[in-house]
C-alpha positions in Angstrom: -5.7 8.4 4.8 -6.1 5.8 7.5 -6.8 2.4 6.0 -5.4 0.2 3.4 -9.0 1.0 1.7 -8.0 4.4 1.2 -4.7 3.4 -0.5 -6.7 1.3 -2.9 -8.7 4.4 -3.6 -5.8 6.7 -3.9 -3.9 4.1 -6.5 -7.4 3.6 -7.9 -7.9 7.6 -9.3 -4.4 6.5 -11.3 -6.1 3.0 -12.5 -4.0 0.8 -10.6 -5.6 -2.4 -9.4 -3.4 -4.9 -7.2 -4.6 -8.0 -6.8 -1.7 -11.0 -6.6 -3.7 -13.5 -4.2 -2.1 -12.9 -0.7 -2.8 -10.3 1.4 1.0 -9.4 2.3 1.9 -9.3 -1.3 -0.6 -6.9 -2.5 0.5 -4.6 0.3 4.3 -5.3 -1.6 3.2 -4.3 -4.7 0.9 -1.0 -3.6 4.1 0.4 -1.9 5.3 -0.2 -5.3 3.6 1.4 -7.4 3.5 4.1 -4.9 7.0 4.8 -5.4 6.4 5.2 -9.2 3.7 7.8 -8.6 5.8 9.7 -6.0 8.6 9.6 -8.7 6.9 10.7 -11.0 5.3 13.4 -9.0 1.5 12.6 -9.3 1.0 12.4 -6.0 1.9 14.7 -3.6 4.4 14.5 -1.1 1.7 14.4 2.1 0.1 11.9 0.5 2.6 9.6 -0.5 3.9 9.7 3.5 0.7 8.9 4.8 -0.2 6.0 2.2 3.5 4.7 3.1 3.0 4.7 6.7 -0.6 2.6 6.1 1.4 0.1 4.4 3.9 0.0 6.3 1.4 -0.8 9.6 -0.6 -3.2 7.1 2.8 -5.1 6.5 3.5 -5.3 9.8 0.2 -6.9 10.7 0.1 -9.5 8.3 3.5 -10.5 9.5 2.5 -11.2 12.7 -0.7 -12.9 11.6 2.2 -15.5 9.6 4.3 -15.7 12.7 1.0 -17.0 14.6 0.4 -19.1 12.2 3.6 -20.8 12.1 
């Protein structure tokens, strides 16, 4: 799992679609409901980690795309 498309698939397979209108907060809410999937043990631990770490890198590049833009 390398890009923020593959955690749309990944959530996809449970049918979660996140769509809220901004970038940054779609990336919010997919950490989100990744945490109910790892709590609820659907996913596994491996990918939970790596789909974390995308969104986390995701996160951190559309804050810095606001910070330019301020």
């Amino acid at each position: 799992m390398k890009t923020l498309y593959d955690v749309q698939q990944l959530l996809k397979k449970f049918d979660i679609y996140v769509y809220v209108g901004k970038r940054i907060w779609d990336i919010e809410v997919m950490a989100l409901e990744l945490d109910h999937l790892h709590e609820a043990k659907l996913i596994s631990q491996n990918d939970f980690l790596h789909a974390k770490m995308v969104l986390t890198r995701e996160h951190r590049v559309e804050e810095q795309k606001q910070d330019k833009d301020i």
